[in-house]
RONUPA-723643 format. One record per residue: residue in one letter; z, x, y of N, C-alpha, C in turn. Coordinates in steps of 0.05 Angstrom, whole numbers, plus 5000, padded with zeros to 4 digits. Layout:
AZXYZXYZXY
...
This chain:
X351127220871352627080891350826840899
X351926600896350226410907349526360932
X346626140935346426120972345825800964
X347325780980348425480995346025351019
X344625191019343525121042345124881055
X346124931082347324831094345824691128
X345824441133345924361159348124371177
X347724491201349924471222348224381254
X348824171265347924141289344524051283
X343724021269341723891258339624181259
X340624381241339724631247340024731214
X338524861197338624891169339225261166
X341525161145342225561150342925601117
X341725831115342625871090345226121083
X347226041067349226181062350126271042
X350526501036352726591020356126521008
X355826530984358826570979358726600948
X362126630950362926640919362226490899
X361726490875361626400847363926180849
X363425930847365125740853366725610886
X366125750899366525630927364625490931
X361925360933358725280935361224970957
X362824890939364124610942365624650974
X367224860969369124900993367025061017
X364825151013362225261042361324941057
X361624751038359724521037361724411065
X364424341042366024171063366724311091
X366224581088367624711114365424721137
X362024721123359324641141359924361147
X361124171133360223911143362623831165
X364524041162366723971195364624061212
X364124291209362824391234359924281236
X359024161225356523951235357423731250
X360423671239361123371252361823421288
X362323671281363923831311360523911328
X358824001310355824041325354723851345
X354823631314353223371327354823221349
X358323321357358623081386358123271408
X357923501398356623661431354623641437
X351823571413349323561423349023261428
X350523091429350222801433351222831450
X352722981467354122951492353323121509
X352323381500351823451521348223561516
X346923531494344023511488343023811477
X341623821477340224111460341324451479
X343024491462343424761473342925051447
X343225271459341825491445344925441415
X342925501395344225581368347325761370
X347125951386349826011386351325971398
X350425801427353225721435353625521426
X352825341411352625101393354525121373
X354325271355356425461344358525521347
X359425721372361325791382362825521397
X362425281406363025201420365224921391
X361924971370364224731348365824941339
X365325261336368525321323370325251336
X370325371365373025281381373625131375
X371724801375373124541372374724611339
X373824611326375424531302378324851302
X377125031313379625161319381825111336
X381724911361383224761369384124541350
X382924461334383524191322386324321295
X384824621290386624641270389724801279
X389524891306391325011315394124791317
X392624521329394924321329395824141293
X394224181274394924131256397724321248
X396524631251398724811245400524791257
X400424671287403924691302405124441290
X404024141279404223971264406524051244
X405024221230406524341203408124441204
X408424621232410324761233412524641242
X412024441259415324281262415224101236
X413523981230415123911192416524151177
X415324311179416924511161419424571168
X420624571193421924671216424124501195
X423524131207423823951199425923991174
X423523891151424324021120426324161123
X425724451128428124661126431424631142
X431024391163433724351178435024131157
X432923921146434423751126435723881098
X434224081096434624191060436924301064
X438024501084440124631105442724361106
X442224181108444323891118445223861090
X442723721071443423651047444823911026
X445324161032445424411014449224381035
X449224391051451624301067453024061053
X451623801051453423731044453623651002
X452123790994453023820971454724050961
X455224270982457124430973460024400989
X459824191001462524091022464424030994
X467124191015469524090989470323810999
X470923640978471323430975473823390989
X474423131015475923091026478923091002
X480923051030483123031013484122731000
X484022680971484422410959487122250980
X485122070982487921840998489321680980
X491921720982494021590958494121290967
X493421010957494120880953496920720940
X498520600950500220510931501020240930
X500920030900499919800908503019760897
X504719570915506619470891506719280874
X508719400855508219300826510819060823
X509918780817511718610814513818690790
X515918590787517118600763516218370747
X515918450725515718270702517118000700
X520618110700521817770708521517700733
X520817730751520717650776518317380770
X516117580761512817390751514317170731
X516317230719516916950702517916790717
X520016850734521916630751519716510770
X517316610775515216450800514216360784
X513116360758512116190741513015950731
X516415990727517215800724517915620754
X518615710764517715530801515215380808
X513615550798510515350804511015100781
X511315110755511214970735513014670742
X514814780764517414590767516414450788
X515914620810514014460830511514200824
X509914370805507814160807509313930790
X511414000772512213710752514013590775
X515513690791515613510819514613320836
X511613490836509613350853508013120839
X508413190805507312950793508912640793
X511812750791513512520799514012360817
X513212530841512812390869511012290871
X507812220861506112140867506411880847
X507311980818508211620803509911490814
X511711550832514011350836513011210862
């Protein structure tokens, strides 16, 4: 089992752990050094364990609001996945019938031939 030498609070400790954790002891000492060092900058040299006890709290407060964090995202997540599962299984409204009317065929010829007559009208009126 490996041992890790770790600083916390400007204090050297040596630790244990698993065969491959060495990485995840490191990062979890260096929260709680970061949490050491603003109590002894703030409030100056106190005994080793309440030094200790005082950065778990902090980062146990810190992580308590991360988790309520999560938990209204997840909350979140699960009310949208719930909306979108709603409306992909919604039956499809009822088709609205359109109806466009349909000219007749000779009708389109007799206006065609009306415009044709018109404009050769309008060309006559403008030569004379």
């Amino acid at each position: 089992m490996p041992e890790v030498d770790v600083e916390i609070g400007g204090r050297k400790f040596e630790v244990a752990c698993q065969e491959g954790e060495e990485h995840y002891l490191r990062a979890a000492a260096a929260m709680l050094d970061e949490e050491a060092s603003l109590l002894t900058a703030q409030i100056g040299r106190i005994p080793e364990a309440r030094m200790l006890l005082m950065a778990g709290l902090m980062l146990a407060d810190k992580t308590a609001g991360v988790q309520d964090k999560l938990r209204e995202s997840e909350d979140k997540m699960t009310e949208k996945e719930a909306e979108l599962d709603q409306l992909r299984n919604a039956q499809p409204g009822e088709v609205q019938r359109i109806e466009v009317p349909v000219v007749p065929r000779p009708a389109l010829d007799a206006l065609d031939a009306l415009a044709r007559r018109a404009e050769a009208l309008a060309e006559h009126a403008e030569s004379a």
